[in-house]
N, C-alpha and C positions, 0 to 999 in steps of 0.2 A: 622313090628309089630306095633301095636296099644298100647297104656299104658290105661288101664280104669283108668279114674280119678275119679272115687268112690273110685274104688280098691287102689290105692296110697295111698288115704287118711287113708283109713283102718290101712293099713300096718306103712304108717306115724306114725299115731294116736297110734298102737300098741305097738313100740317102743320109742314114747314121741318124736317125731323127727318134725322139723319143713323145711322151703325150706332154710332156711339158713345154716341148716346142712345138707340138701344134696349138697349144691352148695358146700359149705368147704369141702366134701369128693370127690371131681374132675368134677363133672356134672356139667358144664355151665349155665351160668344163664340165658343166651340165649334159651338152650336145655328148662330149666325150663320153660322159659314163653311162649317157644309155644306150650307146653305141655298142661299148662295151658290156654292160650286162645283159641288154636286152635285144639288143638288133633290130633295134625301130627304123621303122621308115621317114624318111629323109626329104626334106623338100629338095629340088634340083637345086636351086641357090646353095643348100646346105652343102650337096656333095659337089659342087664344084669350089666352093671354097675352101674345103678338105684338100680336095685334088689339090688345088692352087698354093695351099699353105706347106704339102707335104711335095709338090715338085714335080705332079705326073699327069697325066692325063685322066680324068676323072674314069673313063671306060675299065681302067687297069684296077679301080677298086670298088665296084660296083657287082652284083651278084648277076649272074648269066642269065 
């Protein structure tokens, strides 16, 4: 799976959340920055724990 990094930001932005509260809610920082520089592909486990940590339904930030 893909994470659209618009969509993140949205959902981010949505709930007032920044990447320092997704990494404290168990997402590696790691995870984060090649999300962020690269837009690698994602095991499902990975984007639903994203989803989970940031408040949404995984669908809302995953690429179409």
């Amino acid at each position: 799976m893909k994470i659209d990094r618009k969509k993140l930001d949205v959902a981010m932005a949505r709930k007032c959340l920044n990447m320092k509260d997704i990494i404290d809610a168990g997402i590696s920082s790691g995870t984060i920055n090649s999300l962020i520089k690269n837009n690698y592909m994602v095991q499902p486990k990975t984007a639903g724990r994203l989803a989970k940590a940031i408040g949404c339904d995984v669908t809302e930030i995953i690429e179409d």
